[in-house]
N, C-alpha and C positions, 0 to 999 in steps of 0.2 A: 504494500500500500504506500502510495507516494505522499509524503510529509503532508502537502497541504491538506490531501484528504483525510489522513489519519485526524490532525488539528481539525477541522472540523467535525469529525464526528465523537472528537474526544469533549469538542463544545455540545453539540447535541448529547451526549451522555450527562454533563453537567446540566442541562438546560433540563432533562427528562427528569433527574434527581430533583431540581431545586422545583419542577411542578407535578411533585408522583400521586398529589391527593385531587390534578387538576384532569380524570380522563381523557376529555375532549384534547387540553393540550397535548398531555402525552400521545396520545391518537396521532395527533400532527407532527410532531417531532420522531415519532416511530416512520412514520411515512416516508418524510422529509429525508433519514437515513437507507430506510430502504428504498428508496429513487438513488439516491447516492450510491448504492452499493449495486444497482443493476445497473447504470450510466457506467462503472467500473467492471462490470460482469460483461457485458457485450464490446468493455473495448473502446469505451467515446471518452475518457476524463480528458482527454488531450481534447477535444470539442467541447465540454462542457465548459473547463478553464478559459476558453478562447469567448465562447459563450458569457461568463461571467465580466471578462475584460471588458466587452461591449457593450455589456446591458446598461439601460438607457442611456447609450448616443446614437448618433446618426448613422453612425459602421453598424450598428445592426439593425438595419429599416430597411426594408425590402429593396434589391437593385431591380432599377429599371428597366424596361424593356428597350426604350428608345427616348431621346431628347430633341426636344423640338424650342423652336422661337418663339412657334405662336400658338394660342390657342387653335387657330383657325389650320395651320397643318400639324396641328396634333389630330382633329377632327377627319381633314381628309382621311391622313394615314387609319385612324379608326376603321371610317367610314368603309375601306378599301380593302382591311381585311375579313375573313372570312369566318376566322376568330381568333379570340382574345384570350390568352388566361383568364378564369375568375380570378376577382379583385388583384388586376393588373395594376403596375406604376408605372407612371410617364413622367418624365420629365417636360416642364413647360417652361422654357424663362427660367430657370434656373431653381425653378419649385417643384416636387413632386407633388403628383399626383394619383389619386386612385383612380379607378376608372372602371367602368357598369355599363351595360348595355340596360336602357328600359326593355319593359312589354312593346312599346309601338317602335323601336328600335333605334332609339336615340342614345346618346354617349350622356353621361353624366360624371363631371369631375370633382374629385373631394380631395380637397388642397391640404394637405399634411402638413401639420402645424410647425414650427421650426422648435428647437428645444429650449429656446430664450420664452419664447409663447409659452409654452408647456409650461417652464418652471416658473414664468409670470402667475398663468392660472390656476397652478397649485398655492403662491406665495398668496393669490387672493383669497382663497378660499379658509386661508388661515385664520 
């Protein structure tokens, strides 16, 4: 077992002891290590670690498909293909975007918030 993961789950050992009269937590801290130890069973800690490095930035938000100027040949390009990933990213102008096909077959784009937004509207909510 490689140091960091040992260190962590010698934390969740401490974490399970100091809540052993709280079920529901320990529930969760049982779980919490067993994900841990099957991410280690199949082989991926070197992807979870990588995984950890990038949670909440922008290195881990989905890559786009393609980057465009405008809205308007983000649209064509849609428009012209045949199909799209579900909940695809485009870049627009330097924004990404999600992007949906309606029912009558229109593009619909949902502009991904930047992480300065993000941590504004969490700091509001405070």
């Amino acid at each position: 077992m490689d140091s960091k993961l040992e260190d962590l789950m010698n934390s969740l050992g401490t974490l399970d002891e100091q809540h052993a009269h709280e079920p529901e937590t320990v529930a969760t801290i049982k779980t919490a290590a067993l994900a841990l130890h099957f991410v280690q069973h199949i082989g991926r800690m070197k992807d979870f670690w990588e995984y950890v490095r990038v949670f909440n930035t922008e290195e881990a938000w989905p890559k786009p498909l393609r980057s465009f100027g405008t809205r308007d040949e983000a649209l064509a390009w849609l428009r012209a293909q045949v199909a799209v990933p579900y909940e695809a990213v485009i870049v627009i102008a330097g924004t990404r975007h999600n992007v949906t096909r309606m029912r009558d077959g229109e593009w619909v784009f949902i502009r991904f918030p930047s992480i300065e937004e993000l941590d504004a509207m969490e700091n509001s909510e405070e």
